[in-house]
N, C-alpha and C positions, 0 to 999 in steps of 0.2 A: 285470726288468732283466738283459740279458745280461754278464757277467763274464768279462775276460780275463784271464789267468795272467802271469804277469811273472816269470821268474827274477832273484833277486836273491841279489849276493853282500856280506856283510854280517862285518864284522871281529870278532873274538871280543870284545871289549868291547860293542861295540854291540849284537851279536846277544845279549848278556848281560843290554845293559839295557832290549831289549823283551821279552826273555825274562820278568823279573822285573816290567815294567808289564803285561804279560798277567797273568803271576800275580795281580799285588794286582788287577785288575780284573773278573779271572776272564773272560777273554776271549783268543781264541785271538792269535800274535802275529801272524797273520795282517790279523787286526783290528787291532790298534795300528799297524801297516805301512800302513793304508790310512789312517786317521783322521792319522798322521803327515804321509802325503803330498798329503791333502784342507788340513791348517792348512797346508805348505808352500805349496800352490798359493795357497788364496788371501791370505798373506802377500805374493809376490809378482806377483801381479793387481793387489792393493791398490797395490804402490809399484810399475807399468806407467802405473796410470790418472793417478798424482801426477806423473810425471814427464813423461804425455804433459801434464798438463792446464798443467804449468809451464811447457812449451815451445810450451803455444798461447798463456799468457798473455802469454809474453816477447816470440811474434812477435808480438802484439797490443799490444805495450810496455809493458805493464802489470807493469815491475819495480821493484823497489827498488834505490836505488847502495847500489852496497859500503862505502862511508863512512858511509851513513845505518843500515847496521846491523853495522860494526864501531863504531860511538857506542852505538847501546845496549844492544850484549853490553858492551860497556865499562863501562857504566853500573849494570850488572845488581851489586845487593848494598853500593850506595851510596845514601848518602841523598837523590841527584839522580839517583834510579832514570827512563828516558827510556820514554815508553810504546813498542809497537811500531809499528816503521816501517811505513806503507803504501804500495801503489802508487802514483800520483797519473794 
């Protein structure tokens, strides 16, 4: 696998506290800088795919009204707990 170089500039705090996760991992922070930005990416992949998949379902109409699920956050922690809303 070919590897490209990235200058990064990094705040004395921060660069503090991959300094110290390298340490306890024994691992260079060059490796925590990458493994950091490998969970960033796909944290934000993950909520790309959610938010396309809710705007195909919406144009597909397949939503829920706002009143049908401000009633059951409303509901949430009562004894008339309301299951959750579905599309119809």
């Amino acid at each position: 696998m070919t590897k490209t170089s990235l200058d990064i500039h990094l705040g004395p705090d921060l660069s503090d506290q991959v300094t110290a996760i390298a340490k306890v991992l024994d691992r260079p922070a060059s490796w925590v800088v990458d493994q950091a930005i490998r969970d960033f990416i796909a944290v934000q992949e993950g909520h790309l795919r959610a938010i396309e998949e809710g705007i195909r379902a919406a144009d597909a109409g397949k939503v829920v009204p706002h009143e049908d699920v401000v009633a059951w956050v409303n509901s949430w922690g009562t004894d008339n707990e309301l299951p959750m809303p579905s599309a119809d």
